[in-house]
C-alpha positions as a Python dict, from the first residue, in 0.01 Angstrom:
ca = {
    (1, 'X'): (0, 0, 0),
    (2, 'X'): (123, 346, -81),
    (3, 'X'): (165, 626, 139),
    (4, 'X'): (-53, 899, 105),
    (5, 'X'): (22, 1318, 213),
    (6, 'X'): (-227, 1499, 351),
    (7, 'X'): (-188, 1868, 141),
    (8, 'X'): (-39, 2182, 325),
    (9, 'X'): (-325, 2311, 576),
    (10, 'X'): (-457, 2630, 516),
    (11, 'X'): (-195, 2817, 726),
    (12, 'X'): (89, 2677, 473),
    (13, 'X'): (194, 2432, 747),
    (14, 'X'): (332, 2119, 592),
    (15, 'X'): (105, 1813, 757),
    (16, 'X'): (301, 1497, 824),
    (17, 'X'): (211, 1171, 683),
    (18, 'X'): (-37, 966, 793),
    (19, 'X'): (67, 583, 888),
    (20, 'X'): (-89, 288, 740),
    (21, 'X'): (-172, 174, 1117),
    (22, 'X'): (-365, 538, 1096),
    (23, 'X'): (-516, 467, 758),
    (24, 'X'): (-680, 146, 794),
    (25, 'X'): (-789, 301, 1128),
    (26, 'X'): (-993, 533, 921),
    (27, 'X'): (-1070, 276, 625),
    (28, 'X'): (-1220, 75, 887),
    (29, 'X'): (-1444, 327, 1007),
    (30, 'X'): (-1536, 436, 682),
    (31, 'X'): (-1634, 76, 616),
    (32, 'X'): (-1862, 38, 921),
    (33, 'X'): (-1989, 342, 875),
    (34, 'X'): (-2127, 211, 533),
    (35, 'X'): (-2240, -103, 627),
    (36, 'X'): (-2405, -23, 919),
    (37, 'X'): (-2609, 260, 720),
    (38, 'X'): (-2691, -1, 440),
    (39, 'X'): (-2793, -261, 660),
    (40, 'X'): (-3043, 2, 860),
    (41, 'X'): (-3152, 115, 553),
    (42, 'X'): (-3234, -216, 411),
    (43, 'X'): (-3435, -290, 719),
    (44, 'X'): (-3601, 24, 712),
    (45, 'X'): (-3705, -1, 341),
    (46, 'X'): (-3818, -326, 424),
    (47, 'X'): (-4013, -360, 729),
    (48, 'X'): (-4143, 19, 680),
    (49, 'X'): (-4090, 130, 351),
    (50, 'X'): (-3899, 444, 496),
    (51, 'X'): (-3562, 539, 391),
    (52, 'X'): (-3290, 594, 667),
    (53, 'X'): (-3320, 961, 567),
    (54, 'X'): (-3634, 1004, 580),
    (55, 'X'): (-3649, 832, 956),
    (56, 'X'): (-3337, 1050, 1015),
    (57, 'X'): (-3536, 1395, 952),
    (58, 'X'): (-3816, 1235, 1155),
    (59, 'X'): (-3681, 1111, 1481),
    (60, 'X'): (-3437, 1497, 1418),
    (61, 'X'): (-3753, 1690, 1451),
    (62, 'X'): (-3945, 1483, 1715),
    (63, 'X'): (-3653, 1591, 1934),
    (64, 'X'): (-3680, 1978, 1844),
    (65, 'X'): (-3882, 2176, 2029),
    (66, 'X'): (-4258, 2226, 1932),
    (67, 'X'): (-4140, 1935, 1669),
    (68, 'X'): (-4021, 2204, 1448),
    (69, 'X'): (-3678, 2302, 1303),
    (70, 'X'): (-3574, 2560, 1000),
    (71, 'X'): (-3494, 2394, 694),
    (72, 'X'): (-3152, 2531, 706),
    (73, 'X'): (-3109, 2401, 1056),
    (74, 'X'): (-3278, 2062, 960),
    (75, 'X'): (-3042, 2031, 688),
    (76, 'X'): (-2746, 2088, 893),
    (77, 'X'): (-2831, 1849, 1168),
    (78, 'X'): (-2919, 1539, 912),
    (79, 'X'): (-2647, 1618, 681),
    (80, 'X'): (-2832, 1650, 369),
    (81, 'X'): (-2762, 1932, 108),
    (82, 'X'): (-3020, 2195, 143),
    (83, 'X'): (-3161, 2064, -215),
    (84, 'X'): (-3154, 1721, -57),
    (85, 'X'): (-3372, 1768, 206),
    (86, 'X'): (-3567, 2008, -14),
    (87, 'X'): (-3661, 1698, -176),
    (88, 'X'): (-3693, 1468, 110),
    (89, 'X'): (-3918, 1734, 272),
    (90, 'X'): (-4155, 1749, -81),
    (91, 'X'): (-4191, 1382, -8),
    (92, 'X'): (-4262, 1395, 360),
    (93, 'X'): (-4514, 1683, 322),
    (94, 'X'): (-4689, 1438, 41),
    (95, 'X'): (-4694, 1134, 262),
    (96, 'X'): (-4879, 1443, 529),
    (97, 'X'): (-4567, 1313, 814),
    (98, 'X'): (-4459, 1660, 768),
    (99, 'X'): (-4546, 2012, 719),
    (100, 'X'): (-4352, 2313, 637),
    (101, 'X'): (-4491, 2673, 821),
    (102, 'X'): (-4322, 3010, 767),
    (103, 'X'): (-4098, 3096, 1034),
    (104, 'X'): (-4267, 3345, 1246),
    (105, 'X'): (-3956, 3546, 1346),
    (106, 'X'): (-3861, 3568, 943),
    (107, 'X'): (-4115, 3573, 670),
    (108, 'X'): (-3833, 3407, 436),
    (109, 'X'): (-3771, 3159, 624),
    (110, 'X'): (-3983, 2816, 665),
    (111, 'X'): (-4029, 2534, 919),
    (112, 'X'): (-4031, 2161, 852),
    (113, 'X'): (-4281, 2067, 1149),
    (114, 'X'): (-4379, 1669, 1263),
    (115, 'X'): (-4726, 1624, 1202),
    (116, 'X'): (-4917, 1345, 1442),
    (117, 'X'): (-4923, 1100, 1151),
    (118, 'X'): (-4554, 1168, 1113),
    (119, 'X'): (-4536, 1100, 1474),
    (120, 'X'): (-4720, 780, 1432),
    (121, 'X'): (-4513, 673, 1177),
    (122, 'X'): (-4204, 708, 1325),
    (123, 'X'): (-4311, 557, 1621),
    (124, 'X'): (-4407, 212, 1398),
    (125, 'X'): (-4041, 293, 1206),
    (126, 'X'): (-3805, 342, 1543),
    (127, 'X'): (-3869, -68, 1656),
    (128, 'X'): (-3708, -153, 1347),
    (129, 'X'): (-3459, 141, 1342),
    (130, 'X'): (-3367, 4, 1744),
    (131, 'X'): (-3356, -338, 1653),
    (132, 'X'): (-3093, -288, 1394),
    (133, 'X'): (-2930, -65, 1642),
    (134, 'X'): (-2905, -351, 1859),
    (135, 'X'): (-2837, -608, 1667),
    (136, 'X'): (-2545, -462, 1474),
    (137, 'X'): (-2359, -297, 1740),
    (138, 'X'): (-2459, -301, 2078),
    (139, 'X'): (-2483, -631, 2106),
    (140, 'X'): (-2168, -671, 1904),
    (141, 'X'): (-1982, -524, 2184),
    (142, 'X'): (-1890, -558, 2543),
    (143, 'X'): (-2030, -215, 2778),
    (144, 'X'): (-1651, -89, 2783),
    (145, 'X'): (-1636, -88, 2379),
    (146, 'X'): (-1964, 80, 2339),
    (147, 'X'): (-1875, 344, 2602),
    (148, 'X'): (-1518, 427, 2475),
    (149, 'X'): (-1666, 414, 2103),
    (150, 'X'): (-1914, 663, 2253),
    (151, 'X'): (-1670, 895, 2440),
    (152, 'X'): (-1411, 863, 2096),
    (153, 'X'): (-1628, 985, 1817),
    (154, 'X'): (-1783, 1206, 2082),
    (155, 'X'): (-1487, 1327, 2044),
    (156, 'X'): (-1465, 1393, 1712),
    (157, 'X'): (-1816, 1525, 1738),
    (158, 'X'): (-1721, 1819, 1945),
    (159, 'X'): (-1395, 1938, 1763),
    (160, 'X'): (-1537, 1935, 1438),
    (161, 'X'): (-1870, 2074, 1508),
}
């Protein structure tokens, strides 16, 4: 396997290279990432016919207050391009599991709000979404390995975010 540079930072800094030990680290987690989203996905699609995005913007906006969010904000937290969940959204207003409302602090800017069939839906979706949860990774690993995955790309989480 090759060696591969990371490119000068921003501040012109040269950035040293990374290992293979720390690239197959990160290969790996690419890897689970994928396979773990496929696999919930499949068993969404399935079992619900919902896609992992669309249970994504649902259970995101259950947790919001009043069940609402700003697109932009929704967006942001489900990692979607704003045309993305522009989309998703068209869908989810046609199914009636979601509504969009103008924002009442900015007449530009609109909600995506959870409707009660929404709710209902996702509540029918999340034993699926849990069980694959479960079944792929928690019981996968011990308490210790779940807790320092946790606390790692917690990690992450908060430096990057």
């Amino acid at each position: 396997m090759r060696s591969v540079s990371s490119s000068p930072a921003a501040s012109g800094r040269r950035r040293r290279r990374l290992t293979a030990d720390e690239l197959e680290a990160w290969r790996v987690f690419l890897r689970a990432h994928a396979l773990l989203t496929r696999r919930l996905e499949a068993d969404l699609v399935a079992e619900q016919g919902m896609s992992l995005a669309s249970y994504d913007v649902l259970v995101t906006l259950v947790d919001a207050p009043a069940r609402s969010l700003r697109m932009t904000e929704l967006a942001d937290r489900v990692l979607i391009s704003r045309s993305g969940l522009t989309r998703l959204v068209d869908r989810l207003e046609r199914d009636g599991l979601v509504r969009r409302e103008p924002a009442p602090d900015d007449a530009r800017g609109l909600l995506a709000v959870l409707t009660d069939t929404g709710y209902d839906r996702l509540r029918r979706a999340s034993s699926t979404h849990l069980r694959g949860i479960d079944e792929y990774v928690v019981s996968r690993l011990t308490t210790g390995e779940l807790l320092e995955t946790g606390r790692v790309l917690g990690k992450l989480v908060d430096r990057l975010d």
